[in-house]
mmCIF file of the N, C-alpha and C atoms, coordinates in Angstrom:
data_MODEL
# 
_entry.id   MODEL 
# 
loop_
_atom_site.group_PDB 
_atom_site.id 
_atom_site.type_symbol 
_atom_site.label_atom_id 
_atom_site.label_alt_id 
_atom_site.label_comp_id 
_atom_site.label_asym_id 
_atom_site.label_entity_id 
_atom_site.label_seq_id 
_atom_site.pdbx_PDB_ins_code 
_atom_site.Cartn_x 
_atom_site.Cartn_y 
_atom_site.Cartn_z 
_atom_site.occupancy 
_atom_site.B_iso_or_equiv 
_atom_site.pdbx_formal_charge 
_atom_site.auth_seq_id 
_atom_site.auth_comp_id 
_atom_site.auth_asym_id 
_atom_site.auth_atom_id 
_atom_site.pdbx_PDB_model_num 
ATOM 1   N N  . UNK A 1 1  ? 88.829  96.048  68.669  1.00 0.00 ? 1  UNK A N  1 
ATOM 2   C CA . UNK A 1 1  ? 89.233  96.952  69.727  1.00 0.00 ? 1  UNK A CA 1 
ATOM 3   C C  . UNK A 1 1  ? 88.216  96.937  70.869  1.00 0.00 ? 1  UNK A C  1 
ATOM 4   N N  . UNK A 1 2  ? 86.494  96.724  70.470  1.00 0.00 ? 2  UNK A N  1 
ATOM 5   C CA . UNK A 1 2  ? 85.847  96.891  71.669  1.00 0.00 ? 2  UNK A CA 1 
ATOM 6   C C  . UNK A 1 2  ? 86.162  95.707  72.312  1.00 0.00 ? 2  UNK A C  1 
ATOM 7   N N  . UNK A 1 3  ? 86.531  94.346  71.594  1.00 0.00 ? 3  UNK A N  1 
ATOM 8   C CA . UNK A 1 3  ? 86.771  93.217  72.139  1.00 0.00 ? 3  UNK A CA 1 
ATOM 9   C C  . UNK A 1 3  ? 87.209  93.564  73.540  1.00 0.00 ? 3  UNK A C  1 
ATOM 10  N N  . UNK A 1 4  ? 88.638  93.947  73.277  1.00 0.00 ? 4  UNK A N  1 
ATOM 11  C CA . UNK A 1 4  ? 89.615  94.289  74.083  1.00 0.00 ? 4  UNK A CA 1 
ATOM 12  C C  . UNK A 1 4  ? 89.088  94.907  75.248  1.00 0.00 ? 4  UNK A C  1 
ATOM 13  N N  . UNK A 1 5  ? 88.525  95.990  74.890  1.00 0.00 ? 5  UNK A N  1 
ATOM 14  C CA . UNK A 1 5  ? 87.886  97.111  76.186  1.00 0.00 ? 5  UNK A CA 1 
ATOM 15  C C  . UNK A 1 5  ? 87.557  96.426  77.035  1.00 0.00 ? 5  UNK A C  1 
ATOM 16  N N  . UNK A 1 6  ? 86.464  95.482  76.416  1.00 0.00 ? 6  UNK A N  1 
ATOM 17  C CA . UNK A 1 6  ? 85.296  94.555  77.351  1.00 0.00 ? 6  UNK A CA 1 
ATOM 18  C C  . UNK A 1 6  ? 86.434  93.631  78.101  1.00 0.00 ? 6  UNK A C  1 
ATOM 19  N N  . UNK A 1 7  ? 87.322  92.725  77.724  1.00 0.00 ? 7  UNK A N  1 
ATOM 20  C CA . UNK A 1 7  ? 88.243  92.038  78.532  1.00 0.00 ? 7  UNK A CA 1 
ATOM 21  C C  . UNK A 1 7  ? 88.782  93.071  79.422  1.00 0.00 ? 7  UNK A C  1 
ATOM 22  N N  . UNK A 1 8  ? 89.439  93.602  79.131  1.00 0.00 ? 8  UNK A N  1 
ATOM 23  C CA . UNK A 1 8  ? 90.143  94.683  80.475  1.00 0.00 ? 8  UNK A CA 1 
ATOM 24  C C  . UNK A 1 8  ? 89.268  95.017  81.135  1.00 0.00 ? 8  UNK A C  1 
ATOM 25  N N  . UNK A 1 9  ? 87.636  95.604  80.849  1.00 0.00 ? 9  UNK A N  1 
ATOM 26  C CA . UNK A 1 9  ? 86.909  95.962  82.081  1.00 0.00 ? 9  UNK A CA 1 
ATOM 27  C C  . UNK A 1 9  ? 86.413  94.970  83.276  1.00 0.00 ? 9  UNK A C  1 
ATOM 28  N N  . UNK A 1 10 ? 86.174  93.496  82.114  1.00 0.00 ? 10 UNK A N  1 
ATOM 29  C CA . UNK A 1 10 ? 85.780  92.622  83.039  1.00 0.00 ? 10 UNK A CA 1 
ATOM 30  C C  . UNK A 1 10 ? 87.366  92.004  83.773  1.00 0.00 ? 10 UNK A C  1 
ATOM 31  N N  . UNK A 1 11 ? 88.575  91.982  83.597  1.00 0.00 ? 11 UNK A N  1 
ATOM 32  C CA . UNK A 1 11 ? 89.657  91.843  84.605  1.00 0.00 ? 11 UNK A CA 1 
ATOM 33  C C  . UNK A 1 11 ? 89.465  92.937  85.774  1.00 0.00 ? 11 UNK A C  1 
ATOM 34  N N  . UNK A 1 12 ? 89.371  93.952  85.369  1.00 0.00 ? 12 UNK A N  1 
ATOM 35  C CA . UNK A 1 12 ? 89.568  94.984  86.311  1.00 0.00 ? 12 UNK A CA 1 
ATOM 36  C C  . UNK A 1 12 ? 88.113  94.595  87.590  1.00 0.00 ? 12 UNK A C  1 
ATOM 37  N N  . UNK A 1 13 ? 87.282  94.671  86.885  1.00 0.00 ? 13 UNK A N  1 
ATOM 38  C CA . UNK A 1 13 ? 85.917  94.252  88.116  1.00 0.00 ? 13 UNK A CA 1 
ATOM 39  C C  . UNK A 1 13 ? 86.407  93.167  88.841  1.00 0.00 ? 13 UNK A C  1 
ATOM 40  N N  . UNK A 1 14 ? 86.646  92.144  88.135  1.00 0.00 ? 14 UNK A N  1 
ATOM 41  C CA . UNK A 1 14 ? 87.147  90.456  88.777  1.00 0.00 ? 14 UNK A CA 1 
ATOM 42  C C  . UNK A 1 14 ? 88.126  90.911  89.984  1.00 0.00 ? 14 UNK A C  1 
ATOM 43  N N  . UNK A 1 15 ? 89.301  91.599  89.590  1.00 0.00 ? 15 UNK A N  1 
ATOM 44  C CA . UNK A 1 15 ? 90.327  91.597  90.532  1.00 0.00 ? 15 UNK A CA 1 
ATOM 45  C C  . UNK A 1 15 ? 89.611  92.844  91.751  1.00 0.00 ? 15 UNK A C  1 
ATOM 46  N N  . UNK A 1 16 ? 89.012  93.764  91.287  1.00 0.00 ? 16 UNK A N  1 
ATOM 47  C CA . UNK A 1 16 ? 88.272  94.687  92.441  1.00 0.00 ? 16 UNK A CA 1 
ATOM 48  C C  . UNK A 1 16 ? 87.556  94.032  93.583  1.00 0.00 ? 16 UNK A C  1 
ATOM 49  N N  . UNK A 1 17 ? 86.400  93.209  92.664  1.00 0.00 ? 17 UNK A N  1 
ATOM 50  C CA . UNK A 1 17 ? 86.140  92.334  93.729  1.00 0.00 ? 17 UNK A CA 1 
ATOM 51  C C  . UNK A 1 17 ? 86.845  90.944  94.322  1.00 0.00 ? 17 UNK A C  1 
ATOM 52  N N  . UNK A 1 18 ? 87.964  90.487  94.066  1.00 0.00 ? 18 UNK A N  1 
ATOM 53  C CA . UNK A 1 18 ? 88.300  89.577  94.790  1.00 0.00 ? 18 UNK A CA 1 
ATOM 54  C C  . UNK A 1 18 ? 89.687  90.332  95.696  1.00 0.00 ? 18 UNK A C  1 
ATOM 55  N N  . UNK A 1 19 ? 89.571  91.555  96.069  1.00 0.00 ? 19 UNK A N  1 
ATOM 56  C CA . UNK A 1 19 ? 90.803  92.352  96.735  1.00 0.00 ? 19 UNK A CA 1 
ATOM 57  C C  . UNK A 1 19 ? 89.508  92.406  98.234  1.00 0.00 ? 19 UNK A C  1 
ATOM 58  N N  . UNK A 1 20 ? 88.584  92.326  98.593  1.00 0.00 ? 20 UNK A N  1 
ATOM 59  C CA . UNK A 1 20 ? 88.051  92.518  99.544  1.00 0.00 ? 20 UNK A CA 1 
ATOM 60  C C  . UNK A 1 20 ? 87.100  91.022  100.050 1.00 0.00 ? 20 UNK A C  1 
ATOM 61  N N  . UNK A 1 21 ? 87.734  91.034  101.398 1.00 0.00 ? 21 UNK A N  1 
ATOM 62  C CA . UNK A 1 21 ? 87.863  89.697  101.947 1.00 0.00 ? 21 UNK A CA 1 
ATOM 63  C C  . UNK A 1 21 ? 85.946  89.453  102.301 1.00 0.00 ? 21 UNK A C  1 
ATOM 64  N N  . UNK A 1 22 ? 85.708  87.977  102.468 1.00 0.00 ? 22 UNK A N  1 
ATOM 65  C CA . UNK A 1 22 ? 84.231  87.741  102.913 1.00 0.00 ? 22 UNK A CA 1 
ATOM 66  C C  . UNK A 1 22 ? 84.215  88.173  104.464 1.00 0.00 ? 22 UNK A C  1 
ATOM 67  N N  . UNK A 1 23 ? 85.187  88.304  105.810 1.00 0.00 ? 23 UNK A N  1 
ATOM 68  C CA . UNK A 1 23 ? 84.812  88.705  106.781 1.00 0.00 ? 23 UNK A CA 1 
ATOM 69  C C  . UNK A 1 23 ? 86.315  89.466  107.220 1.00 0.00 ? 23 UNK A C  1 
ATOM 70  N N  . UNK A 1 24 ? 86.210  89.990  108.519 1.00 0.00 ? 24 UNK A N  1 
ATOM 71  C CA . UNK A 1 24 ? 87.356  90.487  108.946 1.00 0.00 ? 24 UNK A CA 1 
ATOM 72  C C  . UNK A 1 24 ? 88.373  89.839  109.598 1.00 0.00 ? 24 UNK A C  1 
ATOM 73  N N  . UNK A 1 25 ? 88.337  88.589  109.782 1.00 0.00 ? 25 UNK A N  1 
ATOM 74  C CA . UNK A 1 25 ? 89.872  87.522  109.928 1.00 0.00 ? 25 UNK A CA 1 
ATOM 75  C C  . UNK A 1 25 ? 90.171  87.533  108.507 1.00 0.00 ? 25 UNK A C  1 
ATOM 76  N N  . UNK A 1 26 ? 89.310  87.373  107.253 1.00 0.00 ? 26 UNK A N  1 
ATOM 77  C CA . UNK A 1 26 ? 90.034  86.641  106.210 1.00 0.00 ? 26 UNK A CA 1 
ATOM 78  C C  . UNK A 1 26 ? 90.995  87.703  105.527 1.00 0.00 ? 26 UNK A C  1 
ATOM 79  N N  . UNK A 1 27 ? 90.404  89.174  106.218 1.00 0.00 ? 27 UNK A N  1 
ATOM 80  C CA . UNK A 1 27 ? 91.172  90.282  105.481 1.00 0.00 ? 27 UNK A CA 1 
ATOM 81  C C  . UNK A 1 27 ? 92.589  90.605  105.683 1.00 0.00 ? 27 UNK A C  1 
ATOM 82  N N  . UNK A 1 28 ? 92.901  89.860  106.687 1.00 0.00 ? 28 UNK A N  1 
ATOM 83  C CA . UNK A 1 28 ? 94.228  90.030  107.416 1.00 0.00 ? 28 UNK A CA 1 
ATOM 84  C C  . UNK A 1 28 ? 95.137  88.786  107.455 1.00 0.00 ? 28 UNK A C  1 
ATOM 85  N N  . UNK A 1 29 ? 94.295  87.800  107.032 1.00 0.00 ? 29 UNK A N  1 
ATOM 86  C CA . UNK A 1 29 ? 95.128  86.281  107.297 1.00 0.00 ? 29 UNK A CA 1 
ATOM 87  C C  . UNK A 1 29 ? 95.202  85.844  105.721 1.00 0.00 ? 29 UNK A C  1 
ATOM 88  N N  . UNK A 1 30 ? 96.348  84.734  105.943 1.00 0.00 ? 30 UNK A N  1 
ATOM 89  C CA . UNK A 1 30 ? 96.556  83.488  105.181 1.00 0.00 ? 30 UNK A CA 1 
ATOM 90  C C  . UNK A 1 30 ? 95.422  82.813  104.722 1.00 0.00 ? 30 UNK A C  1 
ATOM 91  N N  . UNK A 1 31 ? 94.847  82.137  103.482 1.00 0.00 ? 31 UNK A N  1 
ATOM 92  C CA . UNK A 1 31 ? 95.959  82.344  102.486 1.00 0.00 ? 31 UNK A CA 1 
ATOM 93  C C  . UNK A 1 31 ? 95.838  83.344  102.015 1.00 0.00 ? 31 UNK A C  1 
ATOM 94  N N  . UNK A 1 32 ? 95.343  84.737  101.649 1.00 0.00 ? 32 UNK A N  1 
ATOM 95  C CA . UNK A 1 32 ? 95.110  85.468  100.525 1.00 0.00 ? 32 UNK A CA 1 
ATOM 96  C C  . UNK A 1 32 ? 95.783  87.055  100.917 1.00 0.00 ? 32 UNK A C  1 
ATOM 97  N N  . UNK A 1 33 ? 95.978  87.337  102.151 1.00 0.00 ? 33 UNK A N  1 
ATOM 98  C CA . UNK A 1 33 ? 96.343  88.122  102.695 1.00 0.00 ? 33 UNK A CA 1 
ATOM 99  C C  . UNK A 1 33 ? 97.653  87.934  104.074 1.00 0.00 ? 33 UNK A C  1 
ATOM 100 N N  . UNK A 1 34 ? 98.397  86.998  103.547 1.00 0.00 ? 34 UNK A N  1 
ATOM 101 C CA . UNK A 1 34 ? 99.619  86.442  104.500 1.00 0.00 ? 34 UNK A CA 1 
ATOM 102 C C  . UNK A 1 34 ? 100.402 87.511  104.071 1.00 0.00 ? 34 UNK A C  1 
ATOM 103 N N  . UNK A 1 35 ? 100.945 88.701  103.518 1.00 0.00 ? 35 UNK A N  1 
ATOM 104 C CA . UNK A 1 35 ? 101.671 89.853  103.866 1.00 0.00 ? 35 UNK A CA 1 
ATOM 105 C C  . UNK A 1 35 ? 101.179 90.964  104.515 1.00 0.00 ? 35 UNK A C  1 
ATOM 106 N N  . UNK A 1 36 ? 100.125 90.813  105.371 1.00 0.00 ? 36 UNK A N  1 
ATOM 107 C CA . UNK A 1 36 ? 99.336  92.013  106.025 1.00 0.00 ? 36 UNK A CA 1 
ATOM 108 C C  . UNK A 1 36 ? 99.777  92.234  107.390 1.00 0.00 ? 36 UNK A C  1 
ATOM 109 N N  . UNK A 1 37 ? 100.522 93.011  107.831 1.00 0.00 ? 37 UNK A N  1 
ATOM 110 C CA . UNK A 1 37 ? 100.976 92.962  109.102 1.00 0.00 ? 37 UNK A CA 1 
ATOM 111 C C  . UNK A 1 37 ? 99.809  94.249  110.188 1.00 0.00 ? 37 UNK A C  1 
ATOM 112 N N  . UNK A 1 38 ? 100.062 94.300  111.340 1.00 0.00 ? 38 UNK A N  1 
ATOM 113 C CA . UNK A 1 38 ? 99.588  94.823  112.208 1.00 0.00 ? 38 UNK A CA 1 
ATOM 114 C C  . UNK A 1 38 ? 99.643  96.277  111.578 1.00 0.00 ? 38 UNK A C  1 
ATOM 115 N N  . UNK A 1 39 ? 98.541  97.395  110.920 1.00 0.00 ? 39 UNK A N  1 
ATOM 116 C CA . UNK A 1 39 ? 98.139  98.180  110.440 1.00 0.00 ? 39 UNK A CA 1 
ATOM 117 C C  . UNK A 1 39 ? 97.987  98.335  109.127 1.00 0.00 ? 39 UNK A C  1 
ATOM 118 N N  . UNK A 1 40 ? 98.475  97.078  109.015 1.00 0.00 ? 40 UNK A N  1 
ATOM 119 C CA . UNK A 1 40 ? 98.037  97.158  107.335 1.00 0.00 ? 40 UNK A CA 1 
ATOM 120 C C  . UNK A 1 40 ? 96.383  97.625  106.827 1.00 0.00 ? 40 UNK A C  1 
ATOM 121 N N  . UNK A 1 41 ? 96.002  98.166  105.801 1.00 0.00 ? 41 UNK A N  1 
ATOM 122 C CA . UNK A 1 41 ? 94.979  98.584  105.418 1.00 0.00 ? 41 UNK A CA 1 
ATOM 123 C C  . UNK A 1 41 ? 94.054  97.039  104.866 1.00 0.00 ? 41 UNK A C  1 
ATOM 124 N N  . UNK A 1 42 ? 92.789  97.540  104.999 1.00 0.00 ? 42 UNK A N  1 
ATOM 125 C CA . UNK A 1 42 ? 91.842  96.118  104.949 1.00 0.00 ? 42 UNK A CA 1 
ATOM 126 C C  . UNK A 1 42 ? 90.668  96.508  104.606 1.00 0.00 ? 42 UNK A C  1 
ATOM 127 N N  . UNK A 1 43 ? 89.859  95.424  103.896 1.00 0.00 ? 43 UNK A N  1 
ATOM 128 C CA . UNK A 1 43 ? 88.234  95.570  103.262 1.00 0.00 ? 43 UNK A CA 1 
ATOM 129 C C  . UNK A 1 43 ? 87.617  94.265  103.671 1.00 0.00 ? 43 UNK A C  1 
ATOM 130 N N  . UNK A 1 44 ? 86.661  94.029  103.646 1.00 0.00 ? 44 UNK A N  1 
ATOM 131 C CA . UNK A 1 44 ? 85.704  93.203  104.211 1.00 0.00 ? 44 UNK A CA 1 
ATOM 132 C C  . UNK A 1 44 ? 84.363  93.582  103.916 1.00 0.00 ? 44 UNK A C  1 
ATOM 133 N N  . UNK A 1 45 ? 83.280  92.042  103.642 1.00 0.00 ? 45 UNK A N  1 
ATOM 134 C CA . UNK A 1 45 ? 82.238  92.705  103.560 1.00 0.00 ? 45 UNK A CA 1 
ATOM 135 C C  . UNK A 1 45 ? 81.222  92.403  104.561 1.00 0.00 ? 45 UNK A C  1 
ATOM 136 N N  . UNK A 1 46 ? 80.444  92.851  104.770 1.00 0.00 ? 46 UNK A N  1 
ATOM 137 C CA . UNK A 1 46 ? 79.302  92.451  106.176 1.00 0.00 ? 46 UNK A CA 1 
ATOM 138 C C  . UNK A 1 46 ? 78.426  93.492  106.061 1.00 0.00 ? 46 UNK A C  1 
ATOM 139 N N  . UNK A 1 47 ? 76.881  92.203  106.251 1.00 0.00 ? 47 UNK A N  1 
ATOM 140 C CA . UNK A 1 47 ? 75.582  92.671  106.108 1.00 0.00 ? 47 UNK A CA 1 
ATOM 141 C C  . UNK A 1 47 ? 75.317  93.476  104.391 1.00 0.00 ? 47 UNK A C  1 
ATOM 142 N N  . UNK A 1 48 ? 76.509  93.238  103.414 1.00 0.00 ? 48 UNK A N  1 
ATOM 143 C CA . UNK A 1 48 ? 75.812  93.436  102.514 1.00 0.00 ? 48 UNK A CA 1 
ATOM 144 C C  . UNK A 1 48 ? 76.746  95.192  101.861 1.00 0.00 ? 48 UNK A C  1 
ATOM 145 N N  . UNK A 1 49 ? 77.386  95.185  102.954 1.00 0.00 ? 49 UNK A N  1 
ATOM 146 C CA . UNK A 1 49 ? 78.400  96.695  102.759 1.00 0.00 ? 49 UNK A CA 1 
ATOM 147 C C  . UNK A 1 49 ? 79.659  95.894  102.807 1.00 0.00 ? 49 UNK A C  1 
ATOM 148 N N  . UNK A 1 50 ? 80.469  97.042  102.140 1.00 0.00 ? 50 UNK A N  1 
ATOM 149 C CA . UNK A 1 50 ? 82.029  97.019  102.192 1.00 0.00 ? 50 UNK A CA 1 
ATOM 150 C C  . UNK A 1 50 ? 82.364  97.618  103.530 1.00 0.00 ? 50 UNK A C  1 
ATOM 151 N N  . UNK A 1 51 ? 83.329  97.231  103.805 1.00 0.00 ? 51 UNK A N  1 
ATOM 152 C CA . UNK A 1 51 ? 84.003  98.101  105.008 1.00 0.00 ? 51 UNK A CA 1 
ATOM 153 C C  . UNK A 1 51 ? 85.395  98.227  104.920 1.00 0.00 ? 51 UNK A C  1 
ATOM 154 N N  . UNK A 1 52 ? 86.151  99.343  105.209 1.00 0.00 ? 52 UNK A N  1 
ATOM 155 C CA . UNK A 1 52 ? 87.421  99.281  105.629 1.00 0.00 ? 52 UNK A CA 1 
ATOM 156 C C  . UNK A 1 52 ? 88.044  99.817  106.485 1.00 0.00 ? 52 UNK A C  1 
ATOM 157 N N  . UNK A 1 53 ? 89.173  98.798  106.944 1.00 0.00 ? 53 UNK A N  1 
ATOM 158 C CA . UNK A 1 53 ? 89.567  99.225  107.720 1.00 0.00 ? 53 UNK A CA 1 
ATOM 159 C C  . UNK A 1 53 ? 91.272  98.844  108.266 1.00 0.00 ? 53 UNK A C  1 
ATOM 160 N N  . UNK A 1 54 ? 91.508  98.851  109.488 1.00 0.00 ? 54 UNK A N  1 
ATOM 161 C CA . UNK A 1 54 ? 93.422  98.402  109.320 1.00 0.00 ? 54 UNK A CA 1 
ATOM 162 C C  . UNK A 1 54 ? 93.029  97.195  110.334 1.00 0.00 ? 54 UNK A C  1 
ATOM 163 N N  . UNK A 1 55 ? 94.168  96.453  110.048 1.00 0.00 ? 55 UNK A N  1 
ATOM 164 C CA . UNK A 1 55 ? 94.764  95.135  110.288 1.00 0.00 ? 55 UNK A CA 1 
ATOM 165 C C  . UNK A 1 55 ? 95.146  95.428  111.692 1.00 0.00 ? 55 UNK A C  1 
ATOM 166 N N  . UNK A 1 56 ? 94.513  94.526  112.850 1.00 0.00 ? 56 UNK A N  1 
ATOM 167 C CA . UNK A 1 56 ? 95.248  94.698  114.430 1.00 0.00 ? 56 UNK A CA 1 
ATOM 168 C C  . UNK A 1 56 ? 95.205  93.277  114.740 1.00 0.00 ? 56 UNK A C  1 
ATOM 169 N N  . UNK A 1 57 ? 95.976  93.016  115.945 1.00 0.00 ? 57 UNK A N  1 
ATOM 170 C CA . UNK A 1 57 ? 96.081  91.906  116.853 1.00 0.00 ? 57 UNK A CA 1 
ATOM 171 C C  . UNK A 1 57 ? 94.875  91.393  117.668 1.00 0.00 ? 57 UNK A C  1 
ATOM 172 N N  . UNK A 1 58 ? 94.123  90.539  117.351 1.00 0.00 ? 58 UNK A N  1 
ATOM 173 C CA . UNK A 1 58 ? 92.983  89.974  118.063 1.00 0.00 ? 58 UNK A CA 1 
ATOM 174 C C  . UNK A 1 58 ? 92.248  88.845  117.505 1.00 0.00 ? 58 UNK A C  1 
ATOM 175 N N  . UNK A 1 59 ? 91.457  88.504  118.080 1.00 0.00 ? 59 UNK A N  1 
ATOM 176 C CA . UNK A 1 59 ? 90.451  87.024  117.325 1.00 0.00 ? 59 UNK A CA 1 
ATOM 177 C C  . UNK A 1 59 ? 91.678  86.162  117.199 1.00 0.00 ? 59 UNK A C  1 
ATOM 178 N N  . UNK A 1 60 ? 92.987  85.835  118.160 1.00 0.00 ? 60 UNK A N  1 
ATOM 179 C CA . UNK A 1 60 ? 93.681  84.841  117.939 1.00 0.00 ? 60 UNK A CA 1 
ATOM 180 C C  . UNK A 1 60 ? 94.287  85.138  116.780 1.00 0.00 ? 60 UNK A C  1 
ATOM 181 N N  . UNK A 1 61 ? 94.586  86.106  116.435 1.00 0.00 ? 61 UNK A N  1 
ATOM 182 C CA . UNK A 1 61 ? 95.920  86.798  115.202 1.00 0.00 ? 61 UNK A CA 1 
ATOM 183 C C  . UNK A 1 61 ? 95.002  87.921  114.715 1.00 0.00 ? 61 UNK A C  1 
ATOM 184 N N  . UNK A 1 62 ? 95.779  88.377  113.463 1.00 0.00 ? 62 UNK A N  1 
ATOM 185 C CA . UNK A 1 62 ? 94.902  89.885  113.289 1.00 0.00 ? 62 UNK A CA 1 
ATOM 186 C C  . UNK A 1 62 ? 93.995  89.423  112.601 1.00 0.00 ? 62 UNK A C  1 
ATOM 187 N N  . UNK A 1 63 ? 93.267  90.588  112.847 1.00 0.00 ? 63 UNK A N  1 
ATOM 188 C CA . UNK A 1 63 ? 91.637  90.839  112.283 1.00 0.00 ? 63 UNK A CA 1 
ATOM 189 C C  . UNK A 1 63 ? 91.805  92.357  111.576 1.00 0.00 ? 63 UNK A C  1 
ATOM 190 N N  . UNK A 1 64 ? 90.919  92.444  110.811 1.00 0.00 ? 64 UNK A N  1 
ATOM 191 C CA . UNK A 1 64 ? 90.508  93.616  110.182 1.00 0.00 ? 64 UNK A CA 1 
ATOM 192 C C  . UNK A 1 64 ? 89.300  94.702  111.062 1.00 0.00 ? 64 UNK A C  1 
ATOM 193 N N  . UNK A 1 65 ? 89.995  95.569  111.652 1.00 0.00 ? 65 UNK A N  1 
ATOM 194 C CA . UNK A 1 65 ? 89.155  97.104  112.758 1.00 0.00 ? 65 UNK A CA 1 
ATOM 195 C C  . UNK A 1 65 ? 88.811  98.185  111.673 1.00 0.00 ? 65 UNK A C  1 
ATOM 196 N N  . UNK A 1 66 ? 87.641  97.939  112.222 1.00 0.00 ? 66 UNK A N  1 
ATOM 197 C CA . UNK A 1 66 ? 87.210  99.327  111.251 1.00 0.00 ? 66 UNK A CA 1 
ATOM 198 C C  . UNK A 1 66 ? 87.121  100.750 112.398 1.00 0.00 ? 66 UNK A C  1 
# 
């Protein structure tokens, strides 16, 4: 049973951290985020923090605004 625990906790961390993008184009774009439209909600990390924020039109398609 602890087996188990330990697998589900380490899925759950894995997928936590791969839901927040390395900068704020990647949070909003293709490939990993191609259903994110203009306000969609967004994470990104920079300088070492998380950030979030929504999905807008700029940098040549959307970007992630905090």
């Amino acid at each position: 049973m602890k087996f188990f625990s330990l697998i589900a906790t380490v899925l759950v961390v894995a997928l936590g951290v791969s839901a927040t993008a390395p900068d704020p184009d990647s949070a909003c774009r293709c490939p990993k985020n191609c259903s994110h439209k203009n306000g969609s909600s967004c994470k990104f990390f920079q300088d070492g923090n998380t950030l979030s924020g929504s999905c807008v039109d700029g940098n040549g398609g959307l970007t992630c605004a905090t």
